[in-house]
MARKELO-428489 format. One record per atom (N, C-alpha, C, O): residue number from 1; residue in three letters; chain; atom name; y negated, x negated, z negated. Coordinates in steps of 0.1 Angstrom, whole numbers. Layout:
[node NUM, 'ALA', 'A', 'CA', [Y, X, Z]]
...
This chain:
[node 1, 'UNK', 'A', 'N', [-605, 213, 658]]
[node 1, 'UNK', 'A', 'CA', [-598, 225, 658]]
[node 1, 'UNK', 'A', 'C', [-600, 233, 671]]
[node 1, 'UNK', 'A', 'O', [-591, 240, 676]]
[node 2, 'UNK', 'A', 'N', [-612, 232, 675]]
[node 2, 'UNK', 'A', 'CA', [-616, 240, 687]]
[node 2, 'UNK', 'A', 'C', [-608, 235, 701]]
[node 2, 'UNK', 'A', 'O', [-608, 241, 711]]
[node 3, 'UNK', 'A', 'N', [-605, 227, 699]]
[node 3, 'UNK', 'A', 'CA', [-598, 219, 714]]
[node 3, 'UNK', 'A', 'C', [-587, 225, 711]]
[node 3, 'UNK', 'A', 'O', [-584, 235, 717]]
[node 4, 'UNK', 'A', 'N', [-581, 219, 701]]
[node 4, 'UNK', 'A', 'CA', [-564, 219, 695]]
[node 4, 'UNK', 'A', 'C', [-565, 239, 699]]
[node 4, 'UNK', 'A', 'O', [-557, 243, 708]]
[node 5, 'UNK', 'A', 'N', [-574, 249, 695]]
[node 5, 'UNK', 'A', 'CA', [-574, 262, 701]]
[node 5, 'UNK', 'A', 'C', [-571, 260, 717]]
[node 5, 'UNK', 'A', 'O', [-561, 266, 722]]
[node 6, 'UNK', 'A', 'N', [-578, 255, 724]]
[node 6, 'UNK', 'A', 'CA', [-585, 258, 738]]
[node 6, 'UNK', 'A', 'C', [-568, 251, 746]]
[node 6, 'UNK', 'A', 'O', [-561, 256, 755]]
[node 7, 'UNK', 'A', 'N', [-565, 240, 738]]
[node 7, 'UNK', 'A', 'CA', [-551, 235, 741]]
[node 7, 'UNK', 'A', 'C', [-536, 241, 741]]
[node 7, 'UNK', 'A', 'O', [-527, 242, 750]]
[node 8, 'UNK', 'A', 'N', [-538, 247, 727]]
[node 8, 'UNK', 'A', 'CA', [-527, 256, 727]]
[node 8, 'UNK', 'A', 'C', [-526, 270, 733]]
[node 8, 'UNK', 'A', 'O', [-515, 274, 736]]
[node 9, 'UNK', 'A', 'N', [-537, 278, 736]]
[node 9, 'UNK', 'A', 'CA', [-540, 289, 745]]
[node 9, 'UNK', 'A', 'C', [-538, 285, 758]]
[node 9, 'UNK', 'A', 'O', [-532, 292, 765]]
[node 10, 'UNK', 'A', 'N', [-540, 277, 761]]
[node 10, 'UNK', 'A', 'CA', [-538, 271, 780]]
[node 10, 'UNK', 'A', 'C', [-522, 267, 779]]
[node 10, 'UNK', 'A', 'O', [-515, 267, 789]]
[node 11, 'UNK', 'A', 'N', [-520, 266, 770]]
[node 11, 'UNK', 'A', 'CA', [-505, 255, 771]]
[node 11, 'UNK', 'A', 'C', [-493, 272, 769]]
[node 11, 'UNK', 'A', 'O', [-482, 275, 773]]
[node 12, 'UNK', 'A', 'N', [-500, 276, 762]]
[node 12, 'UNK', 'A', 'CA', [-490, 291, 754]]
[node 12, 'UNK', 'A', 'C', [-489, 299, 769]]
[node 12, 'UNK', 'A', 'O', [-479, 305, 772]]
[node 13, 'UNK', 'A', 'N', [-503, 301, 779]]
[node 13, 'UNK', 'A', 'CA', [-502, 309, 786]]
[node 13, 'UNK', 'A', 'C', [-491, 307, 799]]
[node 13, 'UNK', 'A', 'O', [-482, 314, 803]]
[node 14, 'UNK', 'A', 'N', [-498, 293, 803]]
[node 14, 'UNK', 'A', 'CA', [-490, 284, 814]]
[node 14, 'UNK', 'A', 'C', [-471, 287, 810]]
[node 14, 'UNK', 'A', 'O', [-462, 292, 817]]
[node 15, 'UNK', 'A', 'N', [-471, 282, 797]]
[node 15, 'UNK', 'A', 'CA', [-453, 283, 796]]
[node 15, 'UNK', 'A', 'C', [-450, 296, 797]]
[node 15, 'UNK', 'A', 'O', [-438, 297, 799]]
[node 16, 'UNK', 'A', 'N', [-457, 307, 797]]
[node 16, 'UNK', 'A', 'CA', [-449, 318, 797]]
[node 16, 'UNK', 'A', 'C', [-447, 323, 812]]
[node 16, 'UNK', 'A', 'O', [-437, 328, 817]]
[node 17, 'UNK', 'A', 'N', [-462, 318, 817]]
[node 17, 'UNK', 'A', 'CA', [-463, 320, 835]]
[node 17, 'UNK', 'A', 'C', [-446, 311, 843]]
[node 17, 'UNK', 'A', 'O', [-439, 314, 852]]
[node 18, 'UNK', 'A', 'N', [-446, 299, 834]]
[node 18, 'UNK', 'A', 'CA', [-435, 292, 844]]
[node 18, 'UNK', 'A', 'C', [-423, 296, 838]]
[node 18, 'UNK', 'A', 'O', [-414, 295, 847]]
[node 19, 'UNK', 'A', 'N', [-418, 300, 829]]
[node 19, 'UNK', 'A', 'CA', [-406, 309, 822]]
[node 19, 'UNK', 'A', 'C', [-410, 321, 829]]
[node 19, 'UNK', 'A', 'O', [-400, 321, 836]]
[node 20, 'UNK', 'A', 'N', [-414, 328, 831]]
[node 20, 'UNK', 'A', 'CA', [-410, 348, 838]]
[node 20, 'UNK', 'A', 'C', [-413, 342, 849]]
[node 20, 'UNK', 'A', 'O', [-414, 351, 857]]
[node 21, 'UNK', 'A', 'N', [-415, 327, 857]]
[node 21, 'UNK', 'A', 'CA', [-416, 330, 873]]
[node 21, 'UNK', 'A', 'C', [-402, 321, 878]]
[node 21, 'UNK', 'A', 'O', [-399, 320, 890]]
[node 22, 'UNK', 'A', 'N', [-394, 316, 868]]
[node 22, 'UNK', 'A', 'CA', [-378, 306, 870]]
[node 22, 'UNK', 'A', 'C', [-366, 321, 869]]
[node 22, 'UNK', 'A', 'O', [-356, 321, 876]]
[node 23, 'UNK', 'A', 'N', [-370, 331, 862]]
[node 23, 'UNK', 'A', 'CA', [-361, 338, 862]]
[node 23, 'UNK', 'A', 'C', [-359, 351, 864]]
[node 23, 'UNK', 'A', 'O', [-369, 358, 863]]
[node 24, 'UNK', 'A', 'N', [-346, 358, 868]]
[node 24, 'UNK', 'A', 'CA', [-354, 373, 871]]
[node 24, 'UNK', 'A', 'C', [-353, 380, 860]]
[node 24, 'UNK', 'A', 'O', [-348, 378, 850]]
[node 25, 'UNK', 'A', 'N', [-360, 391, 865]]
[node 25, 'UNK', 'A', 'CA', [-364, 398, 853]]
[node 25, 'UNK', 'A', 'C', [-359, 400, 839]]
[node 25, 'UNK', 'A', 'O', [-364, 398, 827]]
[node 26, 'UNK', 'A', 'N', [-341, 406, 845]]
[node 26, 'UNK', 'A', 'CA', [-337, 410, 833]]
[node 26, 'UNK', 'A', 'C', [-330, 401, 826]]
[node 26, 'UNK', 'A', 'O', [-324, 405, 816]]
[node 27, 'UNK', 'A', 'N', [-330, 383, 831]]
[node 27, 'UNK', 'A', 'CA', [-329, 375, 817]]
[node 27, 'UNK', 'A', 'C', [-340, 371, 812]]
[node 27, 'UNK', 'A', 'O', [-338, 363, 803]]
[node 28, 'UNK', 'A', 'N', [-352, 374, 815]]
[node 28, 'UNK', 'A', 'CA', [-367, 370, 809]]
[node 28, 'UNK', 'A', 'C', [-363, 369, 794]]
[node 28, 'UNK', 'A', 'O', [-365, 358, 788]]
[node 29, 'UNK', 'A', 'N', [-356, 379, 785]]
[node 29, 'UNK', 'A', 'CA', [-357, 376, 772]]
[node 29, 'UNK', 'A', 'C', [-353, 372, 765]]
[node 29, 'UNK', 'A', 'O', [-357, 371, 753]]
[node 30, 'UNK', 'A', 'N', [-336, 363, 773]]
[node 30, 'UNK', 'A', 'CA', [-329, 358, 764]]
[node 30, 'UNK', 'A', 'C', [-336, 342, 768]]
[node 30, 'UNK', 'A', 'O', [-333, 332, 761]]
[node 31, 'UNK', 'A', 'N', [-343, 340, 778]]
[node 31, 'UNK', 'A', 'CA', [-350, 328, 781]]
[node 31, 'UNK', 'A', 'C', [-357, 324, 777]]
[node 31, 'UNK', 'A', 'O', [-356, 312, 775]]
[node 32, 'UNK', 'A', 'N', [-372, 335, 770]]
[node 32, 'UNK', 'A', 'CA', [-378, 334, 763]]
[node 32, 'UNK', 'A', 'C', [-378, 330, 745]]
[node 32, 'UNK', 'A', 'O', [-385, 324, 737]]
[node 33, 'UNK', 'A', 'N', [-368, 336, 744]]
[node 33, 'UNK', 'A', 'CA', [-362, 336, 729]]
[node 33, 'UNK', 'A', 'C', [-352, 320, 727]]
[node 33, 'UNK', 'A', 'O', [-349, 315, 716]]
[node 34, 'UNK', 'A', 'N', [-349, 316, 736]]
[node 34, 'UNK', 'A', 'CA', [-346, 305, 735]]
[node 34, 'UNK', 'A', 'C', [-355, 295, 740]]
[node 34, 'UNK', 'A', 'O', [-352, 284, 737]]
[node 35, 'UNK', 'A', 'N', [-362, 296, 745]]
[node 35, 'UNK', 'A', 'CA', [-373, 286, 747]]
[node 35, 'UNK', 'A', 'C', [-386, 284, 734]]
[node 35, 'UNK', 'A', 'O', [-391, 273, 730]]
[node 36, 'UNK', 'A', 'N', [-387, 296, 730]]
[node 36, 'UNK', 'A', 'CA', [-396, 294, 720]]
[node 36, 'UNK', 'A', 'C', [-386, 292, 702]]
[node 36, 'UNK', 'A', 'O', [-391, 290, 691]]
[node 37, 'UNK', 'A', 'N', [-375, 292, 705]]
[node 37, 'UNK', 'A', 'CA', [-365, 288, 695]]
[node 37, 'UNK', 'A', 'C', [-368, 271, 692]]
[node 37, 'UNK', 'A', 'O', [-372, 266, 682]]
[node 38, 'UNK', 'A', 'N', [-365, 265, 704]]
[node 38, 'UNK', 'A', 'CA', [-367, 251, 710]]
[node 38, 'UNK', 'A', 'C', [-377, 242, 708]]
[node 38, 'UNK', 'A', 'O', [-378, 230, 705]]
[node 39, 'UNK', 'A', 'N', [-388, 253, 712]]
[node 39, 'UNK', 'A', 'CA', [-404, 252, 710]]
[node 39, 'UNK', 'A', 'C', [-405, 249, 692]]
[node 39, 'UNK', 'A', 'O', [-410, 240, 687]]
[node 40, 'UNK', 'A', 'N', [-399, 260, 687]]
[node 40, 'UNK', 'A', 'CA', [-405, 259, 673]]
[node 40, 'UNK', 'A', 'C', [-391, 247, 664]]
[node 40, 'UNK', 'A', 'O', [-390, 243, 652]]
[node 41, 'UNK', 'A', 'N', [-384, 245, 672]]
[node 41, 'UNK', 'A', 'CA', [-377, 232, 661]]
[node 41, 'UNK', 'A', 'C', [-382, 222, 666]]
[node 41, 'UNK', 'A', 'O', [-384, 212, 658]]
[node 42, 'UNK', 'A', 'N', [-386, 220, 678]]
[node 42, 'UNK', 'A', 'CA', [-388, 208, 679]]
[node 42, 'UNK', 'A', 'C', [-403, 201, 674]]
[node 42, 'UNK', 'A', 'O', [-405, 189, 673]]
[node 43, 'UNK', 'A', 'N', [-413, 214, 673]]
[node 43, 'UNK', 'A', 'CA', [-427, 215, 665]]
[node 43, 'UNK', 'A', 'C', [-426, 209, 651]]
[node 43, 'UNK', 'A', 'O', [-432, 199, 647]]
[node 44, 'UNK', 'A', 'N', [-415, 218, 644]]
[node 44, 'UNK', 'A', 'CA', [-408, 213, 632]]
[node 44, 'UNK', 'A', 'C', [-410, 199, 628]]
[node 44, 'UNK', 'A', 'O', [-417, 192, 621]]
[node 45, 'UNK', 'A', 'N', [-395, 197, 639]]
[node 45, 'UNK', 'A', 'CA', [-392, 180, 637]]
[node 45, 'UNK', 'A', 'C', [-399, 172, 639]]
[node 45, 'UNK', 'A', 'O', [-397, 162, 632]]
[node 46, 'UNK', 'A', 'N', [-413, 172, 650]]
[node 46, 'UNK', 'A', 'CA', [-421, 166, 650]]
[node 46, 'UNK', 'A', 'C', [-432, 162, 644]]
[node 46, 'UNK', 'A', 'O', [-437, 152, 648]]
[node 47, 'UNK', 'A', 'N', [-437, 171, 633]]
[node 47, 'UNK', 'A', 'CA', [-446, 172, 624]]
[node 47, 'UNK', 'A', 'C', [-439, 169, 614]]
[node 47, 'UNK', 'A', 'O', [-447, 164, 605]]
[node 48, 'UNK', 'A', 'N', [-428, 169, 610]]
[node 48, 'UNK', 'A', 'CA', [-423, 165, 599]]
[node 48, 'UNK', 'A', 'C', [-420, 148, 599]]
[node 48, 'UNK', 'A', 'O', [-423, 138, 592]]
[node 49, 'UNK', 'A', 'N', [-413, 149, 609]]
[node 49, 'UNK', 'A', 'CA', [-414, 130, 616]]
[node 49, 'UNK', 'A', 'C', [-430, 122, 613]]
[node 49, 'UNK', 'A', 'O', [-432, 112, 607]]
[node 50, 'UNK', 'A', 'N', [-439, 132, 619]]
[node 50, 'UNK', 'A', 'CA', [-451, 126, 620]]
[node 50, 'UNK', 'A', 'C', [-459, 125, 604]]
[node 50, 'UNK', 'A', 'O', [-465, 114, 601]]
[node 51, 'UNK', 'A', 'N', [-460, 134, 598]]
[node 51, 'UNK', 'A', 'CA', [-463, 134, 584]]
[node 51, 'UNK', 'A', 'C', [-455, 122, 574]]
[node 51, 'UNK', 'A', 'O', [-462, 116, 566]]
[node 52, 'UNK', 'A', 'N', [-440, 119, 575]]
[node 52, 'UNK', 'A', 'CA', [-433, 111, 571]]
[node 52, 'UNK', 'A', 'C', [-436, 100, 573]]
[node 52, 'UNK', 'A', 'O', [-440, 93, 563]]
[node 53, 'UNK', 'A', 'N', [-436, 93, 586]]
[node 53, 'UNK', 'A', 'CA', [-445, 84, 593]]
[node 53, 'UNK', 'A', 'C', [-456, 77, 585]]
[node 53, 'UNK', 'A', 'O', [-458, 67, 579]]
[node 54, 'UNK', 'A', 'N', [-466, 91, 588]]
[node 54, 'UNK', 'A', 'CA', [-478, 88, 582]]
[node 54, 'UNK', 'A', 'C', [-484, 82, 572]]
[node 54, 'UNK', 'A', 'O', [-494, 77, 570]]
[node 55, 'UNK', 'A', 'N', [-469, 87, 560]]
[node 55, 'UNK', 'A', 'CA', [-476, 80, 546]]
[node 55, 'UNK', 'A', 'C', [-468, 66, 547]]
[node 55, 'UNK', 'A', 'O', [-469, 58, 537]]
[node 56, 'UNK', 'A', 'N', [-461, 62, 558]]
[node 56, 'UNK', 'A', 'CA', [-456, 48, 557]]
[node 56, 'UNK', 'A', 'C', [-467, 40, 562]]
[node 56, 'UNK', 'A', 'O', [-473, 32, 555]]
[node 57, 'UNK', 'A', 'N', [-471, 42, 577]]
[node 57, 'UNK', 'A', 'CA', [-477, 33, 588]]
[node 57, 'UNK', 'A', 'C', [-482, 41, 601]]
[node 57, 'UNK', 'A', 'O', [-474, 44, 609]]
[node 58, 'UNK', 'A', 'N', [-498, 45, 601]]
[node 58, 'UNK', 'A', 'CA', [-510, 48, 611]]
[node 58, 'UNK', 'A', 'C', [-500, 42, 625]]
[node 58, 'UNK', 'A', 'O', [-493, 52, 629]]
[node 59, 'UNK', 'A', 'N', [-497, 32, 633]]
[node 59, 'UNK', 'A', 'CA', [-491, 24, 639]]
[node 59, 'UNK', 'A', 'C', [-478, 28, 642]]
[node 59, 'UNK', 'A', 'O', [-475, 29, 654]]
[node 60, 'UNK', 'A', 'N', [-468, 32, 630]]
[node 60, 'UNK', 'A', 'CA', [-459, 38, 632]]
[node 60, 'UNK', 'A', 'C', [-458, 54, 640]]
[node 60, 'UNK', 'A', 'O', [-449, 57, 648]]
[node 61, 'UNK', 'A', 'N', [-470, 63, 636]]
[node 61, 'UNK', 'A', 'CA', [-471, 76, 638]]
[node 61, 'UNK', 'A', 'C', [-474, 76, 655]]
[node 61, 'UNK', 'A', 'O', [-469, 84, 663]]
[node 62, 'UNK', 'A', 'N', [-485, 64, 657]]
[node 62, 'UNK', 'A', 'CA', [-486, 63, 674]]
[node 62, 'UNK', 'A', 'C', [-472, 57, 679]]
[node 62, 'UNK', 'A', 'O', [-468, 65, 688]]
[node 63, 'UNK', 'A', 'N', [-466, 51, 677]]
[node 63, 'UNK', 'A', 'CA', [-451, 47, 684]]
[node 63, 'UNK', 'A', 'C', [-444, 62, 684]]
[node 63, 'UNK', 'A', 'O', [-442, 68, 695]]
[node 64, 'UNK', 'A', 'N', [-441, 67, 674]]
[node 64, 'UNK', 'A', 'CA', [-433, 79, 677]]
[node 64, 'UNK', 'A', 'C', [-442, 88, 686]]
[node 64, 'UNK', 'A', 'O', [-436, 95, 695]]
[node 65, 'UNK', 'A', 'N', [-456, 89, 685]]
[node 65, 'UNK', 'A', 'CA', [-458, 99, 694]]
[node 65, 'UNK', 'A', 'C', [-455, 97, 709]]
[node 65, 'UNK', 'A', 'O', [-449, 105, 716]]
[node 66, 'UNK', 'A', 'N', [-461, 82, 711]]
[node 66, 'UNK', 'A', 'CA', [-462, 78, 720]]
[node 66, 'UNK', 'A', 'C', [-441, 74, 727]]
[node 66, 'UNK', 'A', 'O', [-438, 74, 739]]
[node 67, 'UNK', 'A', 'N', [-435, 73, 720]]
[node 67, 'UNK', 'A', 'CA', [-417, 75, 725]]
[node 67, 'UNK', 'A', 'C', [-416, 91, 727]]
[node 67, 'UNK', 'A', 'O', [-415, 93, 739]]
[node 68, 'UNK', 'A', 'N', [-417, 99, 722]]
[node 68, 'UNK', 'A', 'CA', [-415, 115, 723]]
[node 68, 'UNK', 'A', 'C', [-422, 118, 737]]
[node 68, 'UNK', 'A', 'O', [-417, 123, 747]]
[node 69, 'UNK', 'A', 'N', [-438, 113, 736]]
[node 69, 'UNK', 'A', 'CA', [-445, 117, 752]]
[node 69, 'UNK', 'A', 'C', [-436, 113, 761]]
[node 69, 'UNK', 'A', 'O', [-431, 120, 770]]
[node 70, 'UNK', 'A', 'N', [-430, 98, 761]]
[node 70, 'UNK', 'A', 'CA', [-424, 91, 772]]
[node 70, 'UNK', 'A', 'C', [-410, 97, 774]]
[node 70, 'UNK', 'A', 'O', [-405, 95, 786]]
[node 71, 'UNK', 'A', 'N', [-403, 103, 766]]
[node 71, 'UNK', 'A', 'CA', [-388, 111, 763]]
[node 71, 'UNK', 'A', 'C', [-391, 124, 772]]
[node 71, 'UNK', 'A', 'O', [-386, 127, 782]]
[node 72, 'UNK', 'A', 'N', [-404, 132, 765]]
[node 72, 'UNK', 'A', 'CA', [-406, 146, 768]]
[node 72, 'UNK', 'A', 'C', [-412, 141, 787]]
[node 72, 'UNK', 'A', 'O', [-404, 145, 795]]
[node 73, 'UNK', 'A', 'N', [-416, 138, 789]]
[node 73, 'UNK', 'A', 'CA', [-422, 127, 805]]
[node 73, 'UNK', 'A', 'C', [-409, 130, 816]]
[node 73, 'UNK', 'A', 'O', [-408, 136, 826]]
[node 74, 'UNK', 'A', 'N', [-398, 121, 806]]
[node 74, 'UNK', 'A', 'CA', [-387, 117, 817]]
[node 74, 'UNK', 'A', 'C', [-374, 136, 814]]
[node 74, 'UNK', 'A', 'O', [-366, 140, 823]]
[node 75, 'UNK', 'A', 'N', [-376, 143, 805]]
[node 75, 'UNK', 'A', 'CA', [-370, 153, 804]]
[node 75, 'UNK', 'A', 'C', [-375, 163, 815]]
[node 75, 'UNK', 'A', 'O', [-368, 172, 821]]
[node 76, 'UNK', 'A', 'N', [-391, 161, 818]]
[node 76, 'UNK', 'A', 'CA', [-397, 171, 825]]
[node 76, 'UNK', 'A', 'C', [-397, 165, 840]]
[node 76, 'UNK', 'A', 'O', [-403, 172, 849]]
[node 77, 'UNK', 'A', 'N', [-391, 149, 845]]
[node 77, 'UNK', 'A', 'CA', [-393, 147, 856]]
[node 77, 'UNK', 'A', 'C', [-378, 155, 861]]
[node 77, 'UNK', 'A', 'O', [-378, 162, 871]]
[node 78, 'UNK', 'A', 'N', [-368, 151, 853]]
[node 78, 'UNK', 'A', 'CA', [-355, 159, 856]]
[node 78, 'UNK', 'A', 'C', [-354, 173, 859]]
[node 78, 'UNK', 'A', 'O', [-349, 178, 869]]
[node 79, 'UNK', 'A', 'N', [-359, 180, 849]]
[node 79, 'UNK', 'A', 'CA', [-365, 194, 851]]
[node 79, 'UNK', 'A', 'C', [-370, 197, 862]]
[node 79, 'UNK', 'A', 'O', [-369, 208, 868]]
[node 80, 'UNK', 'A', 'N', [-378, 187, 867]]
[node 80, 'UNK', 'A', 'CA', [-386, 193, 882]]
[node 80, 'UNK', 'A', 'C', [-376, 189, 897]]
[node 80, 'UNK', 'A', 'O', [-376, 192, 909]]
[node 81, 'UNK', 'A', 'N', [-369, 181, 889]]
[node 81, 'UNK', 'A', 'CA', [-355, 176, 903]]
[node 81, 'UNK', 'A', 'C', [-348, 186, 903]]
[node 81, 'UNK', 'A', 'O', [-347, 192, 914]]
[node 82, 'UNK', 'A', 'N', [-339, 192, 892]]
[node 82, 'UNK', 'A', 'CA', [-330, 202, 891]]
[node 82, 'UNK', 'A', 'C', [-334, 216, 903]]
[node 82, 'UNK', 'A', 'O', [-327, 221, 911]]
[node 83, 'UNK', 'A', 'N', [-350, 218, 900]]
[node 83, 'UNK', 'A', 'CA', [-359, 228, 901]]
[node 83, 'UNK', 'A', 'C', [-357, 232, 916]]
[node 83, 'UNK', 'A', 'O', [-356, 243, 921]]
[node 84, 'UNK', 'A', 'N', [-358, 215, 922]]
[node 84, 'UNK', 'A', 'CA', [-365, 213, 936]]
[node 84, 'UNK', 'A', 'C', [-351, 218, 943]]
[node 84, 'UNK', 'A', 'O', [-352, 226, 953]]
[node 85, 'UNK', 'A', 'N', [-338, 214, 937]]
[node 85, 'UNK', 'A', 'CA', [-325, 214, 946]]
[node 85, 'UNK', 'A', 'C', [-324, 224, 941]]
[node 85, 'UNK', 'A', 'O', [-325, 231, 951]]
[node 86, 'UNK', 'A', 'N', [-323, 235, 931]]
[node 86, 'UNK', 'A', 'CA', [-318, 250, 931]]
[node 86, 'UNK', 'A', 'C', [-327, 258, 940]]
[node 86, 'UNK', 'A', 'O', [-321, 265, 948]]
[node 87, 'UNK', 'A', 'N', [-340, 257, 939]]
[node 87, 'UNK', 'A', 'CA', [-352, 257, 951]]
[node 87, 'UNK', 'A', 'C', [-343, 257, 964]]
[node 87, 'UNK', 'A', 'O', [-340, 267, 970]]
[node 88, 'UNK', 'A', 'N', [-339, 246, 968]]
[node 88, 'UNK', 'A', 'CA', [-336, 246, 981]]
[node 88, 'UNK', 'A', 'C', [-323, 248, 984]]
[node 88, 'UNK', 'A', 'O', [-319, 244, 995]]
[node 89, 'UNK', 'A', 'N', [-316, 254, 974]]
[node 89, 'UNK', 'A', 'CA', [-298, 256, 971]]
[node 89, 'UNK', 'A', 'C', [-304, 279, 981]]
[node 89, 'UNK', 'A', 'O', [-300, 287, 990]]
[node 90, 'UNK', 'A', 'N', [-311, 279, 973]]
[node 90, 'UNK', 'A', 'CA', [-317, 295, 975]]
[node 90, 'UNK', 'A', 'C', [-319, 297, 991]]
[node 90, 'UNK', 'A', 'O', [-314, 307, 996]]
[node 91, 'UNK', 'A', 'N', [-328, 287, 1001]]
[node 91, 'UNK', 'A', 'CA', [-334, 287, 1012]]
[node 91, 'UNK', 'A', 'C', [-325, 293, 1022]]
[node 91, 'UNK', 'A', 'O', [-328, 294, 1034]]
């Protein structure tokens, strides 16, 4: 529990640092509120996937996690391409 703390505090602070520094000010909130919208379904779905899982197949629960890392991986390499050309769309 103490990691899973020390993880989600690092992780909670970081996303808010890179959400209020992608936008200006005065859409901070509709950014926020949709980010953490997103955040909390897809926490949802995933825990509910994962618990389902679980009473089937141990084996199964690592495949899904491990497809979602590799999904969430290739969404966040796109994310950082988009980033780089609106970055340099601004210059």
């Amino acid at each position: 529990m103490i990691l899973w703390g020390i993880g989600f505090a690092t992780q909670d602070t970081l996303l808010k640092a890179v959400v209020a520094g992608m936008l200006p000010e005065g859409r901070r909130n509709l950014a926020f509120g949709l980010f953490y919208a997103g955040y909390g379904v897809g926490w949802l779905v995933g825990s509910t996937a994962t618990g389902l899982l679980y009473d089937r197949s141990v084996p199964a629960v690592i495949a899904f996690s491990m497809v979602a890392q590799g999904a969430a991986l290739v969404v966040f390499i796109f994310a950082r391409r988009a980033e780089r050309v609106e970055r340099a769309r601004w210059k």
